[in-house]
C-alpha positions as CSV (number, residue, x, y, z in Angstrom):
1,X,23.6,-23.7,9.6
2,X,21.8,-20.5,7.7
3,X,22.6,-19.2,5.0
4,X,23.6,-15.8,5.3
5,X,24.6,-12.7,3.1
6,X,27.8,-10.0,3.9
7,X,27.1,-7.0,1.8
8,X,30.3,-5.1,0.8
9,X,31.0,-1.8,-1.4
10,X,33.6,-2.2,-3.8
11,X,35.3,0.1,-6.5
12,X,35.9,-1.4,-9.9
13,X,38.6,-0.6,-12.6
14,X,37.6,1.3,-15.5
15,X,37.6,-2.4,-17.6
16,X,36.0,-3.7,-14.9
17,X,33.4,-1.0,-14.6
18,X,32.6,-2.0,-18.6
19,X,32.5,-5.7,-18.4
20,X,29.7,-5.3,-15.3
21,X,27.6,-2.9,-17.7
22,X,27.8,-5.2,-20.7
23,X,27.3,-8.0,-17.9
24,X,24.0,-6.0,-16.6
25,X,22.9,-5.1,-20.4
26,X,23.1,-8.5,-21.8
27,X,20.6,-10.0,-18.6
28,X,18.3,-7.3,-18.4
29,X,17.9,-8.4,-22.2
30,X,17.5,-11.9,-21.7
31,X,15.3,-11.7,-18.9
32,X,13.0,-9.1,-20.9
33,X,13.0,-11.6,-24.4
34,X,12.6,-14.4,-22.1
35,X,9.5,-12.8,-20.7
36,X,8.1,-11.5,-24.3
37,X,9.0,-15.4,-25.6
38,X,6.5,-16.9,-22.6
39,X,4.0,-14.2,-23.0
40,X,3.6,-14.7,-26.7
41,X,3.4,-18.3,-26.3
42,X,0.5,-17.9,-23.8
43,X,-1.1,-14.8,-25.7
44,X,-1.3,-17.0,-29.0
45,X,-1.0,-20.4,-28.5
46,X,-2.4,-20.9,-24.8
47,X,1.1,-22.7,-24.6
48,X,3.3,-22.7,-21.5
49,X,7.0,-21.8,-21.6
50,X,9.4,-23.6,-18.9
51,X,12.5,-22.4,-17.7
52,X,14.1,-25.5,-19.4
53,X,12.2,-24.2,-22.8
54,X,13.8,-20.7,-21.9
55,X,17.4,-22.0,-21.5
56,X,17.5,-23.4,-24.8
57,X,15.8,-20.6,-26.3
58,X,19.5,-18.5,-24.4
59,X,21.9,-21.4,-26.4
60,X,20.0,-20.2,-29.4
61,X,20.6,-16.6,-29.1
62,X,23.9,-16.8,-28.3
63,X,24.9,-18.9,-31.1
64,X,22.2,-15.9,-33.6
65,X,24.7,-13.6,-35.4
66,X,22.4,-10.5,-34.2
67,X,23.1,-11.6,-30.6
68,X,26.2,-13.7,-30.6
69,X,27.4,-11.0,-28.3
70,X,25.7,-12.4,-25.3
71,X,28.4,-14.6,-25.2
72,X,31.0,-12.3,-24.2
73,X,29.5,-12.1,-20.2
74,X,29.8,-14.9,-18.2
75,X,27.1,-17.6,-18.7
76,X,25.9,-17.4,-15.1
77,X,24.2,-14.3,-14.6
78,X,22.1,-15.2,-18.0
79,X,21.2,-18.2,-16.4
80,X,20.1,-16.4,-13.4
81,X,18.0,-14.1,-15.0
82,X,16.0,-17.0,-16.0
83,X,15.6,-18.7,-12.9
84,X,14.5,-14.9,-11.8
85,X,12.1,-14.8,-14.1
86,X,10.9,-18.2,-13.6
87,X,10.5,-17.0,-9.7
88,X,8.6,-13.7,-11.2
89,X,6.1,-16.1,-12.8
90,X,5.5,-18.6,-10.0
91,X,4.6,-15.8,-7.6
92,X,2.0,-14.3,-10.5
93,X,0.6,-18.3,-10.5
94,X,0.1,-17.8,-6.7
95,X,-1.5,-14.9,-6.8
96,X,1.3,-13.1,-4.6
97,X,2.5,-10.5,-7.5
98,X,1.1,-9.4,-10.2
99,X,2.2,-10.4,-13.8
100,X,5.7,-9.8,-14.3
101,X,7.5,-6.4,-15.8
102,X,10.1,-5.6,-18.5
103,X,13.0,-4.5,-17.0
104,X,14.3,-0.7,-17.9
105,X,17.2,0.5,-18.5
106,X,18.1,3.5,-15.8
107,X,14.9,2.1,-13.7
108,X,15.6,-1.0,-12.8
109,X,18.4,-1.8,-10.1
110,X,21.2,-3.5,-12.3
111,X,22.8,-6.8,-10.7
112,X,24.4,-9.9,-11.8
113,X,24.1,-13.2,-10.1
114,X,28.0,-15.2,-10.2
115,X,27.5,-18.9,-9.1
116,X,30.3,-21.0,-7.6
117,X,32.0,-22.2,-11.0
118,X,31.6,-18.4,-12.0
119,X,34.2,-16.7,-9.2
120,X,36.8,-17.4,-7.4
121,X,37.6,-16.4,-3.9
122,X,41.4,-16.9,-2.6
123,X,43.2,-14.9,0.3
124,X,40.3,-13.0,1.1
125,X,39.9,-11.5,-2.6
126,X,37.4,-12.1,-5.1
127,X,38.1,-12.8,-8.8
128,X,34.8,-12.4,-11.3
129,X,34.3,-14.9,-14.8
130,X,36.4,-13.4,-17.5
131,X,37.8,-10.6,-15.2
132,X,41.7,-10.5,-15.0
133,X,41.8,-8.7,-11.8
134,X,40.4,-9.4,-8.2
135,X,37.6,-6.7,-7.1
136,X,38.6,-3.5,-5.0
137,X,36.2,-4.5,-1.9
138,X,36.3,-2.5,1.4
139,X,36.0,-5.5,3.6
140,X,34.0,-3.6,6.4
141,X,33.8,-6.7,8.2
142,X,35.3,-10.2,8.0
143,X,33.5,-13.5,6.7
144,X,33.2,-16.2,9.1
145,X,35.8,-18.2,9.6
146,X,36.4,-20.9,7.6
147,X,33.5,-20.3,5.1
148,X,33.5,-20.7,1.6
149,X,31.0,-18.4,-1.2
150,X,28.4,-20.4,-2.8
151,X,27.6,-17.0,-5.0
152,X,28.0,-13.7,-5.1
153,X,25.9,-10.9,-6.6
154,X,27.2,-7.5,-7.8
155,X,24.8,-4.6,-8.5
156,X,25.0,-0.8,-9.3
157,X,22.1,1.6,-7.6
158,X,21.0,4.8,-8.9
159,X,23.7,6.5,-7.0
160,X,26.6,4.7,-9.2
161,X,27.8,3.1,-6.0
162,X,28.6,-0.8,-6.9
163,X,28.3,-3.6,-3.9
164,X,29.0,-7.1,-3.5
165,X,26.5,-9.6,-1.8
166,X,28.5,-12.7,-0.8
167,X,26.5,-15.8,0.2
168,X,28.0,-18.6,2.9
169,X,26.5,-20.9,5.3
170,X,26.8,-19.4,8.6
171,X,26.5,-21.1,11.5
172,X,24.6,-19.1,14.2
173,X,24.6,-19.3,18.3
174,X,21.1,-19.2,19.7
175,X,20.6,-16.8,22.4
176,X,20.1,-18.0,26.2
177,X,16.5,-18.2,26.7
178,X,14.7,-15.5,28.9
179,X,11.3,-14.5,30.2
180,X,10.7,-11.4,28.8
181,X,8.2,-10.6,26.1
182,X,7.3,-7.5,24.3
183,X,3.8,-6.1,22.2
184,X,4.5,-3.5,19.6
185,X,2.2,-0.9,18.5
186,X,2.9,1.1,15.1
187,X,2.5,4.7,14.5
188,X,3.3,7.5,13.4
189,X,4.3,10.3,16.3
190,X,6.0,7.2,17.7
191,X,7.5,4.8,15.8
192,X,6.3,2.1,18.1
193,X,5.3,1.9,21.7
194,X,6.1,-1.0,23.4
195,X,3.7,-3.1,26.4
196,X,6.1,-1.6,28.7
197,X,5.3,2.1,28.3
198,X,8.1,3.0,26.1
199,X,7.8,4.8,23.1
200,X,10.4,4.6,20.1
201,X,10.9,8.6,18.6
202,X,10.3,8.6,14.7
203,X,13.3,10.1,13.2
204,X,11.4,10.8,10.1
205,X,14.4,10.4,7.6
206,X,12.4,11.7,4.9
207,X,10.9,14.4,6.3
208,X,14.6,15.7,7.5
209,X,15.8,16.4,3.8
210,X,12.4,16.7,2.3
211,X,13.2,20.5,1.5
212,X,16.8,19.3,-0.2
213,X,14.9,16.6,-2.1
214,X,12.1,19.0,-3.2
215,X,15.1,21.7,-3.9
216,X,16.7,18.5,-6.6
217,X,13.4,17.4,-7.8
218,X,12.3,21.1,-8.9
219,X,16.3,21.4,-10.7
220,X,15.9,18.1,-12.5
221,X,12.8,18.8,-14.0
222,X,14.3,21.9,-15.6
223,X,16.8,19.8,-17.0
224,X,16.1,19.3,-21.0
225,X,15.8,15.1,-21.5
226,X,18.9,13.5,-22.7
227,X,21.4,15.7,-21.8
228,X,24.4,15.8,-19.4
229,X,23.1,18.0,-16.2
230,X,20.0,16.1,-16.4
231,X,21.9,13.0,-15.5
232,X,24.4,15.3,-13.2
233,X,20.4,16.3,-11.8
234,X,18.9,12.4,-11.5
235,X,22.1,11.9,-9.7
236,X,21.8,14.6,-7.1
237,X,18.0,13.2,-6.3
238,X,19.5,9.3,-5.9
239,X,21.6,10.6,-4.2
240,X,19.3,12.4,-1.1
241,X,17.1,8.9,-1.7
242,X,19.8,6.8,-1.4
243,X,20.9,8.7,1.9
244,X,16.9,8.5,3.4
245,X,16.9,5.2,3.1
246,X,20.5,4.2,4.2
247,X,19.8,6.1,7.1
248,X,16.0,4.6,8.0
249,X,17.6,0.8,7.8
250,X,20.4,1.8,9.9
251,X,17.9,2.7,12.1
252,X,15.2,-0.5,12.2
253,X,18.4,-2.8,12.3
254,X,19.6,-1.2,15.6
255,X,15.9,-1.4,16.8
256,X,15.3,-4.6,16.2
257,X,18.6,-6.3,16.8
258,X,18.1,-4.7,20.5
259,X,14.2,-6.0,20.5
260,X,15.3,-9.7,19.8
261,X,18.3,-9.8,22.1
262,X,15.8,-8.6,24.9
263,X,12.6,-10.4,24.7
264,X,11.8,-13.9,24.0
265,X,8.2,-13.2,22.1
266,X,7.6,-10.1,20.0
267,X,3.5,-9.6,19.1
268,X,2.9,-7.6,16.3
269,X,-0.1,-6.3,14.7
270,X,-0.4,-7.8,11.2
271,X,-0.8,-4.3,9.3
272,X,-1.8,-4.3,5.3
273,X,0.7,-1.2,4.5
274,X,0.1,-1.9,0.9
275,X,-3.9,-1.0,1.9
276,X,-2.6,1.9,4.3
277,X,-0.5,3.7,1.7
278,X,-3.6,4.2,0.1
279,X,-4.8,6.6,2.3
280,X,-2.8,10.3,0.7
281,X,-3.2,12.1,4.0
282,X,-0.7,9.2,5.3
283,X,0.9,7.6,2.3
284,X,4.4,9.4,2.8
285,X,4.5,8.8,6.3
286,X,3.7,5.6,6.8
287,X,6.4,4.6,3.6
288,X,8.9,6.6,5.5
289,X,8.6,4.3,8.7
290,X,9.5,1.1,6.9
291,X,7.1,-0.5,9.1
292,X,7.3,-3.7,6.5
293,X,11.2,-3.8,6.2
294,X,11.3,-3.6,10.1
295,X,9.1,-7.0,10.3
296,X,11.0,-8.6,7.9
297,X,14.2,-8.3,9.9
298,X,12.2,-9.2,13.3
299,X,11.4,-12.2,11.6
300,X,14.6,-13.6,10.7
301,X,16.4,-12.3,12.9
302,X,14.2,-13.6,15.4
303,X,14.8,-17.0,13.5
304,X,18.3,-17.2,13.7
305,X,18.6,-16.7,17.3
306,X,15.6,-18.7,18.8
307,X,13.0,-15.8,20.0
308,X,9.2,-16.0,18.4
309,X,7.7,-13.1,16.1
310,X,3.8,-13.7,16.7
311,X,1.4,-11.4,14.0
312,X,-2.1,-10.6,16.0
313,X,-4.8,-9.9,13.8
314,X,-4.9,-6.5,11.8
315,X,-8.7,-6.7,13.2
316,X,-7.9,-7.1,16.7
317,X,-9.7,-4.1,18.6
318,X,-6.6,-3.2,20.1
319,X,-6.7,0.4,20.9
320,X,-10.1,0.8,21.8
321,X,-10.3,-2.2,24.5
322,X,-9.4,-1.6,27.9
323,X,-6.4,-4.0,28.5
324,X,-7.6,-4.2,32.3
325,X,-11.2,-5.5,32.1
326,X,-11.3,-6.2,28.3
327,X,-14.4,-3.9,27.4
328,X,-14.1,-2.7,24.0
329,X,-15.8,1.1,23.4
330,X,-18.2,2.0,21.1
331,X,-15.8,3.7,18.8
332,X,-12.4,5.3,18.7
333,X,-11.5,8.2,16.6
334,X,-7.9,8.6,15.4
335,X,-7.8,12.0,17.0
336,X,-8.3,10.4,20.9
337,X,-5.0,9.9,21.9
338,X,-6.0,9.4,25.8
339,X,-9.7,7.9,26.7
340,X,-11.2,6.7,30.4
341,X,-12.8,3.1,30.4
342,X,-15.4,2.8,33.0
343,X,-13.3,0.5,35.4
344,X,-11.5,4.1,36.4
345,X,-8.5,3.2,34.4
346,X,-7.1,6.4,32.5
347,X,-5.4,4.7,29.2
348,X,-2.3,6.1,26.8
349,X,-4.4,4.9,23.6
350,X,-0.8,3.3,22.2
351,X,0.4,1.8,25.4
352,X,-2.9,0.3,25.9
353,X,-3.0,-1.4,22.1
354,X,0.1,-2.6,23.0
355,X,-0.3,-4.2,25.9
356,X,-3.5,-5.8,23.7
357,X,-1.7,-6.8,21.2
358,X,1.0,-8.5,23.5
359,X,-2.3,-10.5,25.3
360,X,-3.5,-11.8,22.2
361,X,-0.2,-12.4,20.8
362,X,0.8,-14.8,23.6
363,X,-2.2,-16.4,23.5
364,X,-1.9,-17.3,20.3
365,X,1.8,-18.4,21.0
366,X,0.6,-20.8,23.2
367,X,-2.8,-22.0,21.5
368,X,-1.8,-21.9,17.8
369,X,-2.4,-19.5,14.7
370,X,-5.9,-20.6,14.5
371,X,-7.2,-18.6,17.5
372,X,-8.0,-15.2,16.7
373,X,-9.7,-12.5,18.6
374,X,-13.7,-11.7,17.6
375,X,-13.7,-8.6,14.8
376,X,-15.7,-5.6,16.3
């Protein structure tokens, strides 16, 4: 059993509509008071706030006459924000994030987080805390059968579009076992290019409407702050965002759903895209591959249906070794895109980190994590 997560777009009623902004209001507050309560605490009295010390510090505000209306949205989603936060901080503690952010109105993504005594679900519909009327959902595909919603999340993106995120445990058939395996080189002509000689086409989503996007950016900055066609403006840039990146994880889902279904190990080279993006020459296009989403849905998609995902070093020599006797050159500039060992052997510099990449990933399949490659 996984737990697993159907994301659906619905349409609320105009009362509905309200109750969800009041609902996404009243947690963005309490998550960013929550936050200035523990960072106060710290800044002045070196004392630690809990999330226990932050849920009685909600009961408080709630009963306050200035904020007695944060009783009016369901207490879940307050209580969630919370435990968000509480997340926010333990990732800060383990030096995986940096210290966490107040939330903005109109910049950060509003949601609401309903827990199993905060909805209902009956005959397929699904009927919010205080909310008289089931949600308008366009149930693009069915739940498993027989499931039952441990929570649900609603949000609103930049485009005004509102979905519905609906949590069950899932149970999941393992694919038959097979003896193919695969090595994955990233770039940027080529998406990736596989051990076998394939190359993957970049569709370059973002360079397709770059010229309507520039077109929006240019009319919303005309647009005097505040005023109606500068929201009619942000809306027309989320919009052409909103489409990029629809369109880019339509794409790696169809890419990697058909990599896991056909090989039994994936290698793939452990890139540090948040180092990469550095570089301004590249920034935009290496952001516009998704090369980071795509590994996160190898990986558990690989999970649920019993293949490996194996991450070769980021230092692993890969394009400038010869795959056939394993010499490594001298050096490798980005701009050789073919090169001739001294064995004879002619190499496609992509194919040939690939088919690296795949050699050390399988040997570190079968020896552990621990064994890496030298660093030339």
């Amino acid at each position: 059993m996984v737990k697993r997560a159907f994301k659906y777009r619905f349409y609320p009623t105009a009362v509905q509509a309200e109750q969800l902004a009041r609902t996404f209001g009243c947690t963005r507050y309490v998550y960013n008071r929550a936050l200035a309560e523990r960072t106060r605490a710290w800044s002045q009295e070196q004392r630690r706030v809990t999330y226990a010390d932050t849920s009685k510090m909600l009961t408080g505000w709630k009963r306050d006459a200035e904020t007695e209306w944060l009783s009016e949205p369901s207490k879940g989603p307050l209580q969630e924000s919370l435990r968000q936060l509480q997340g926010a901080f333990e990732r800060f503690w383990r030096k995986r994030a940096g210290y966490p952010k107040f939330k903005k109105k109109g910049q950060s993504k509003d949601s609401a987080t309903y827990f199993s005594n905060c909805f209902t679900y009956r005959s397929g519909q699904v009927r919010l805390a205080k909310q008289s009327e089931p949600l308008d959902i366009r149930w693009s595909r069915p739940l498993p059968q027989g499931v039952t919603p441990s929570q649900v999340t609603v949000s609103r993106n930049a485009r005004g579009q509102y979905h519905i995120s609906i949590l069950v445990e899932d149970t999941i058939t393992e694919l038959e076992p097979i003896d193919r395996v695969v090595g994955l080189d990233a770039g940027i002509t080529s998406l990736y290019t596989l051990s076998t000689g394939e190359k993957i086409a970049n569709p370059r989503h973002e360079r397709t409407d770059r010229a309507r996007l520039a077109k929006a950016q240019r009319a919303l900055a005309r647009k005097e702050k505040g005023s109606r066609n500068r929201a009619k403006a942000r809306l027309k840039v989320a919009k052409i965002h909103g489409r990029i990146a629809d369109r880019r994880r339509d794409y790696l889902h169809t890419l990697s759903t058909r990599l896991v279904r056909e090989n039994q190990v994936i290698a793939v080279e452990d890139l540090s895209v948040r180092n990469m993006v550095k570089n301004r020459s590249l920034s935009r296009a290496i952001s516009d591959a998704g090369w980071s989403e795509f590994r996160s849905m190898l990986e558990y998609k690989a999970d649920w249906y019993g293949r490996r995902v194996v991450a070769v070093d980021r230092f692993c020599p890969s394009s400038k070794t010869c795959s056939v006797c394993g010499e490594v050159a001298s050096t490798m500039p980005l701009d050789v895109r073919e090169w001739a060992c001294r064995c004879g052997v002619v190499h496609d510099r992509d194919v040939n980190a690939a088919r690296n990449i795949l050699a050390v990933g399988l040997t570190v399949a079968a020896c552990g994590d621990g064994v890496r490659p030298p660093r030339t």
